[in-house]
C-alpha positions as CSV (number, residue, x, y, z in Angstrom):
1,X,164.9,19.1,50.0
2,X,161.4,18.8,51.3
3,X,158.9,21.6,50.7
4,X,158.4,23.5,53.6
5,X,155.5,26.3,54.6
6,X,156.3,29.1,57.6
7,X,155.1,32.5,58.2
8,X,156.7,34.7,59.6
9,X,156.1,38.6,59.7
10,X,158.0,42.0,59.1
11,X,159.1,44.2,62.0
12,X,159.2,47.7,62.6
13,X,162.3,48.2,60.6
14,X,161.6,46.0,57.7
15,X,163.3,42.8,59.2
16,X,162.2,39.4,58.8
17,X,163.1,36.7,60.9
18,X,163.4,33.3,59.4
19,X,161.8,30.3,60.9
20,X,164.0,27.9,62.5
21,X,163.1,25.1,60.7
22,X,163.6,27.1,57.2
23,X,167.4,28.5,58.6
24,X,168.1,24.8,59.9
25,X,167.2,23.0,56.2
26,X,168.9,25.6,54.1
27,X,172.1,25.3,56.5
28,X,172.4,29.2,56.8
29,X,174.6,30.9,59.6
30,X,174.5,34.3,61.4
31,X,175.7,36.5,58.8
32,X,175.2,34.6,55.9
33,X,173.8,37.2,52.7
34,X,170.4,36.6,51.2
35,X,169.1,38.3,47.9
36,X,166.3,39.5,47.5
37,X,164.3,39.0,44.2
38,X,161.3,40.1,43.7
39,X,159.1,37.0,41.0
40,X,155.2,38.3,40.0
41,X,154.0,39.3,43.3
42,X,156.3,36.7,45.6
43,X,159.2,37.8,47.5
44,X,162.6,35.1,47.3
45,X,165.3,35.3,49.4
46,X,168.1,33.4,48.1
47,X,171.2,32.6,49.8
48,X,174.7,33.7,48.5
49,X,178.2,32.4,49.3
50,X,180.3,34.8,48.5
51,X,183.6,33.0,49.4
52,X,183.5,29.3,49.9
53,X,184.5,28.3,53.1
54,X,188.0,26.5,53.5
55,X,189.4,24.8,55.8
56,X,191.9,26.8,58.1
57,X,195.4,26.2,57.6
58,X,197.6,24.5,60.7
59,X,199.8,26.7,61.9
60,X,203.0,25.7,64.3
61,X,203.1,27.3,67.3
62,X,205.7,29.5,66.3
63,X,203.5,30.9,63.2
64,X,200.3,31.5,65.3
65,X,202.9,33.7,67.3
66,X,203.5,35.6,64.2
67,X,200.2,35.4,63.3
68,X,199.1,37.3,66.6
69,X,202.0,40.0,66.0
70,X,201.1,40.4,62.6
71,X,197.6,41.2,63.4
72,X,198.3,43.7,65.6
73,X,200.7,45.4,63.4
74,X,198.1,45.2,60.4
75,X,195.2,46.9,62.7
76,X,197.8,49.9,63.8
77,X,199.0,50.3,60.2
78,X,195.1,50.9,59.5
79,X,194.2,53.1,62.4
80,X,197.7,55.2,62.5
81,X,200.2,54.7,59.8
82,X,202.6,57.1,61.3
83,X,203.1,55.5,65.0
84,X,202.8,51.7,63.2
85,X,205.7,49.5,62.4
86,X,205.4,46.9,59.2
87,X,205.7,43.2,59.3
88,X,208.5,41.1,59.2
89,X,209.1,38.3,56.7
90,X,207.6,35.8,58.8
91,X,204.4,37.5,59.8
92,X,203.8,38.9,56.3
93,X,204.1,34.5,55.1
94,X,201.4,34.1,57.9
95,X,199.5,36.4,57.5
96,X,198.8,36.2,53.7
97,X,198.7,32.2,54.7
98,X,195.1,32.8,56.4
99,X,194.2,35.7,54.5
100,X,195.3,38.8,56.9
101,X,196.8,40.2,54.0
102,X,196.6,39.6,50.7
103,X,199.0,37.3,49.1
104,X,199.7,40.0,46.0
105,X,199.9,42.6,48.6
106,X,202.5,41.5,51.1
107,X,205.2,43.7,49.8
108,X,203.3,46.9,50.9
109,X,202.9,45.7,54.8
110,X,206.7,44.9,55.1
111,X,208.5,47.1,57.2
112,X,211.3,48.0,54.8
113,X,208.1,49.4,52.2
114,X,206.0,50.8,55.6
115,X,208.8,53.2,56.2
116,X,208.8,55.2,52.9
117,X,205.1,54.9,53.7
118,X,205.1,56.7,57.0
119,X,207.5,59.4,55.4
120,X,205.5,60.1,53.1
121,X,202.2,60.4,55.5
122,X,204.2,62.3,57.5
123,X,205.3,65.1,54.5
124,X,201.5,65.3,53.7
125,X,200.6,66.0,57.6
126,X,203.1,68.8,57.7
127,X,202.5,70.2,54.5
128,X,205.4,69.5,53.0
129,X,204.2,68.3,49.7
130,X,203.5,69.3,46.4
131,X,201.2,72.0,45.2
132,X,198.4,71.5,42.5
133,X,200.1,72.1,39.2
134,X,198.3,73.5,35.9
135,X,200.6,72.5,33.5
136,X,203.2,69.9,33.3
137,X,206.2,72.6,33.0
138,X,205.3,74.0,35.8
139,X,205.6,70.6,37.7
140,X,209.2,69.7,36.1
141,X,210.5,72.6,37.5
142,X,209.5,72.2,40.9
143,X,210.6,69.1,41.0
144,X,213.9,70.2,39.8
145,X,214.1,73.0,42.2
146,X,213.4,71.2,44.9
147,X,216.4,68.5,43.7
148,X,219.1,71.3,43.6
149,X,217.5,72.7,47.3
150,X,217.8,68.7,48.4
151,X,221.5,68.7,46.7
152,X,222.5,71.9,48.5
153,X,222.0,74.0,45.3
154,X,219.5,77.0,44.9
């Protein structure tokens, strides 16, 4: 790598624009994160990669139609868990393939696990949970008289 001289100059909010022929020899994209590090009375920006980047996976044409369910599903189970359905089998294996989803996570957006997850979102909307407790007692027997109300008992 040559050594190369540009100015360049720092707007109105604090932005600097790299020369072209500094962004072209350091191979940086739109995006890409620069530290900043401060060295006597020089400032260096210093590229990161935070992830490396990999080639995408092939997909069949019947996973990229998973693939485009399961992103849909994955955006509604973020902005409303309660009106969202969870992914099937197939769409959860595609989508942790390209990194919708986390591999370790996939259990949580299947359908069978979304389920108990929208109950439960839907008991804290109404109000039907649990009170704040001050002592652990006081917690056991709630939760045993709410049991015997759930078994038909008072």
């Amino acid at each position: 790598m040559e050594n190369s001289m540009s100015t360049t100059k720092i707007g109105p909010k604090h932005q600097v624009t790299i020369p072209k022929d500094v962004f072209e020899e350091l191979h940086l994209d739109i995006g890409d994160i620069l530290e900043a590090e401060v060295e006597g009375d020089k400032l260096v920006l210093v590229p990161k990669r935070l992830v490396g980047k990999a080639p995408a996976p092939k997909l069949t044409a019947q996973e990229q139609r998973s693939l485009a369910r399961a992103r849909k599903k994955v955006e509604a189970i973020r902005v409303d868990l309660c009106s969202a359905r969870g992914l099937t089998t197939d769409e959860a294996a595609v989508a942790a393939k390209v990194g919708v989803i986390d591999p370790d996570q996939r259990w949580w957006w299947m359908e069978d696990w979304q389920k108990g997850e929208r109950e439960a979102e839907q008991e804290i909307r109404t109000g039907k949970t649990s009170r704040p407790f001050s002592t652990a007692d006081e917690f056991v027997e709630d939760l045993k008289r709410r049991v015997r109300s759930r078994n038909g008992r008072t």
